[in-house]
Structures are given as structure tokens and as C-alpha cells.
N, C-alpha and C positions, 0 to 999 in steps of 0.2 A: 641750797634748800631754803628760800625765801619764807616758807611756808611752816619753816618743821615750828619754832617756837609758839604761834601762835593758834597752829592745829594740836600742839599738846598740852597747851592751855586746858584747850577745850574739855580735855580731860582730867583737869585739875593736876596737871604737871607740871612742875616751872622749870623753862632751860634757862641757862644763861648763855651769855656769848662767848666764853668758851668752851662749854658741855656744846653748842650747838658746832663752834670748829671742831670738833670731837667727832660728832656724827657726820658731819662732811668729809672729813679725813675718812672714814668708815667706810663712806659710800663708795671715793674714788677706791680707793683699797679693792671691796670687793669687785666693782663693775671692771677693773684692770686687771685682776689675778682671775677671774672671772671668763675671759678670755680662754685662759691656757687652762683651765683646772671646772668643773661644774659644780659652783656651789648655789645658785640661785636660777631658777626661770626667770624670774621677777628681779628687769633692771629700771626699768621707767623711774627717771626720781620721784616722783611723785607717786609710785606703786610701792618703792620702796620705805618709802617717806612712812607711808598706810599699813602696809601688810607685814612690813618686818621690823620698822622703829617702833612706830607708836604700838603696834601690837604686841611687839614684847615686853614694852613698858608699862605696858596698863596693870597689873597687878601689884606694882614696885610698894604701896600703899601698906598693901597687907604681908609686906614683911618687915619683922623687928628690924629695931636699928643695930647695925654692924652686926647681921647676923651673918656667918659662913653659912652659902649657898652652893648647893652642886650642882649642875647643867648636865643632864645626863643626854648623849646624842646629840650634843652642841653644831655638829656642823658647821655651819659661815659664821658662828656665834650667838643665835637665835636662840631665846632670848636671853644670854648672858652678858654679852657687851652694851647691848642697849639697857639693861637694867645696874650695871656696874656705872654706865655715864651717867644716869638719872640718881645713883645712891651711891656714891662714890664709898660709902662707908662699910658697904659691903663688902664680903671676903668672900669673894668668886673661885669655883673650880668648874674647870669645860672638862668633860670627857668625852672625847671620840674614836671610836676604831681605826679610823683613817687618819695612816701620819701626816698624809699630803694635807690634810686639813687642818691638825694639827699644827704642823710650820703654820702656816697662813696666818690661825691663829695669834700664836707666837708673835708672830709681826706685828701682828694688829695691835696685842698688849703693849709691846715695847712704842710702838708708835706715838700709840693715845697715852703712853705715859699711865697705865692702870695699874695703881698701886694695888698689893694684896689680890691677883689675879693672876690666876693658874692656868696650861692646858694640858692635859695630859693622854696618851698615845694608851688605851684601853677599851677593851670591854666591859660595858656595867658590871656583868657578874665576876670576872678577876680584880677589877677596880672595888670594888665591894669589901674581896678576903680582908684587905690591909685598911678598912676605913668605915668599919661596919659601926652605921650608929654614930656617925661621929658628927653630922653637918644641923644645922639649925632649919635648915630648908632646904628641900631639893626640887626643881624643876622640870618640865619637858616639854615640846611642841613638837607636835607633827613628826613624833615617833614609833609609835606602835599603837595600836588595840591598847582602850583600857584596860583591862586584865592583865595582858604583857606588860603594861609601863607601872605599875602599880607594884609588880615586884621586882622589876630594875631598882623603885626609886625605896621605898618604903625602907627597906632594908640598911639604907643609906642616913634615914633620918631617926637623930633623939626622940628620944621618948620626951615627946610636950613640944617638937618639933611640929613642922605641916609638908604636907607635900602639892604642889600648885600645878596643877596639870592644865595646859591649853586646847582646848577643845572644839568643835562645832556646834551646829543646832544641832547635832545628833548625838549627842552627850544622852540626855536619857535614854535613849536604847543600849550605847555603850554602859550604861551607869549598870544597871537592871544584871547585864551578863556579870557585872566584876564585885559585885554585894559579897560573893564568896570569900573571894580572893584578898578582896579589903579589910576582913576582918580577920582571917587566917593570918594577914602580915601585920596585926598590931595597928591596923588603922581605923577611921569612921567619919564619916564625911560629915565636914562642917557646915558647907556652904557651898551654894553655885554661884558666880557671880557673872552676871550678863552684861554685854556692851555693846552696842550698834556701832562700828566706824563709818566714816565714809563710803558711800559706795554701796551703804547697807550692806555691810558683813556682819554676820553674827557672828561673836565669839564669845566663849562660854572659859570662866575660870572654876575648874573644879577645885576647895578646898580640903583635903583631907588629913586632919589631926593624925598625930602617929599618939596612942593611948598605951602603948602594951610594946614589950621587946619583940622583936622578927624571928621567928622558931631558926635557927643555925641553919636549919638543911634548906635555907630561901637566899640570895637567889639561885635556881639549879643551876649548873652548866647543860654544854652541849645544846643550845639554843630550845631548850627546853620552855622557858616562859615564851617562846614564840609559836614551839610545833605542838607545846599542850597545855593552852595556860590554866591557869587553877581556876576550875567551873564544880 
């Protein structure tokens, strides 16, 4: 990846030469397990480089130093590994329902050697009962409807906490549906934060401060934030 250091300059990132062996190690990992197991469409090193390093690293800014982060829906690690190499001082947890993804995971930590980084074999809302409230940040990409990822994660974050959601151009129309739901879980949106990558992609960083504790009976089971989210 001749290119990663100096494409994430661009966005006011600095790697070094071993954070960048880091994300090399990263890439072969996935493009190999990758194979036998479906964790990305996107193997191009160069697509990769774009739509799943630097994209997940673009927000690492607007989070406190050594704060405990939770990756809800982590899959191939998006964006938790890429933001654990860029801020090593973070305390990462991945939760995924798939164990298969899971292991991989696993590998990938022990690999890159990431200290203070977790993954753990759950569902947001059983992951929740035993950790409610407890993370300084919590994260998501390319996981559900806003209104569904708003009460995965909300629930998850301190009060004076934030929750950093990755979005499309199409964030205000999601925004509009999930006003309800955001402020039912104790939250209020800070900030959007916009970014053009290469290729002209837009991506949108929704910030949302957690201002107020999450009512107990959030998040529901039985896949409930998906078949009826809070409108």
C-alpha cells in the first residue's frame, strides 16, 4: 500500500511506518480469510485503501484520548481496527453476532499486536444487559436504518459520552425518521460532519451526544429495533 501514508495525510492523519505495516498485515489477513469466509465485496488494494481504511479512520479526531470505544456490528472490523491503528490509545470492543467473524477477528488483534482490544460473539441487545452505559464512545457503519442503530448504540454510551455513526448523502432523510427515537434514548445531535474521499464519495459523520440516562426497557429484544423502530 504505497499510497496509504500519504492519502491519509490528506486528511490530516499521520501514519507511521509501523501503523502502516499494521494496515498491510490487515489487508493480507482479510483478502486471504476472505476467500473461505465473506467479509468484504471490496478487495482492490486501492478500494480498500479508500472505502474501508481511510474511511473508517476519518472521524478518529473527534474522539477523546484513551477513550473505551464499542464497534457495534464490527464485522471484518470496520471501523474498529482501522481506528485502534490510527489511536492506539484507545480501548476498543468489536461486537458481532457471527462467531466466524469473530475468530478472524481475534486473529487480526493478536496479529497487529492491539493492545486493549476486544471481540466479542453477541448481540447488541444481550451485549447491552451486562455493559449498559458503560463505553465513552460507541460506533457503527453500514449497519442498520438510523433509528435501529441509535438504539443498539445509545444504550451502550455514558451520559457526556457521543455516539459516531457513518452514513451517506442520505443521512437527512434518515436523520428526519430518527428525531424521535434520539431523544427517547437520552441523546441529541451534535454535529454532521462531511467528507469527500477519492472517487467522490460522500460520507457523512453523524455526531450524537448521549445527554440523559437510556429508559431500562431500551434496547428491546426479539429484533424489535429492526421490525418496529422507535417512530
Amino acid at each position: 500500500m504505497k499510497k496509504l501514508q500519504q492519502t491519509f495525510e490528506k486528511y490530516g492523519i499521520k501514519v507511521d511506518d509501523f501503523q502502516k505495516n499494521q494496515f498491510e498485515k490487515y489487508f493480507s489477513m482479510l483478502i486471504e480469510t476472505n476467500k473461505v469466509m465473506n467479509l468484504t465485496a471490496i478487495t482492490d488494494e486501492n478500494e480498500v485503501l479508500i472505502k474501508h481504511f481511510l474511511d473508517s479512520a476519518l472521524p478518529e479526531k473527534f474522539i477523546p484520548d484513551s477513550a473505551s470505544v464499542v464497534d457495534v456490528g464490527s464485522g471484518a472490523g470496520f471501523p474498529a481496527i482501522p481506528l485502534k491503528i490510527v489511536r492506539p490509545d484507545l480501548k476498543m470492543t468489536m461486537v458481532d453476532s457471527l462467531n466466524k467473524r469473530v475468530s478472524f477477528l481475534e486473529d487480526v488483534i493478536s496479529s497487529l499486536k492491539l493492545a486493549e482490544t476486544h471481540a466479542i460473539h453477541s448481540r447488541a441487545e444481550d451485549f447491552c444487559k451486562n455493559h449498559r452505559e458503560s463505553f465513552d464512545v460507541a460506533v457503527a457503519r453500514a449497519v442498520a436504518s438510523l433509528n435501529t442503530l441509535v438504539e443498539y448504540l445509545l444504550p451502550l454510551v455514558k451520559v457526556g459520552g457521543i455516539a459516531l455513526i457513518y452514513k451517506s448523502a442520505r443521512l437527512e432523510e434518515e436523520l428526519a425518521c430518527a428525531q424521535k427515537a434520539i431523544k427517547v434514548l437520552g441523546g441529541k445531535v451534535e454535529d454532521i460532519k462531511s467528507f469527500v474521499l477519492e472517487g467522490e464519495i460522500d460520507r457523512k459523520i453523524l455526531i450524537i451526544c448521549k445527554i440523559a440516562h437510556t429508559p431500562p426497557s431500551y434496547p428491546r429484544g426479539q429484533n424489535k429495533p429492526k421490525t418496529h423502530p422507535i417512530s
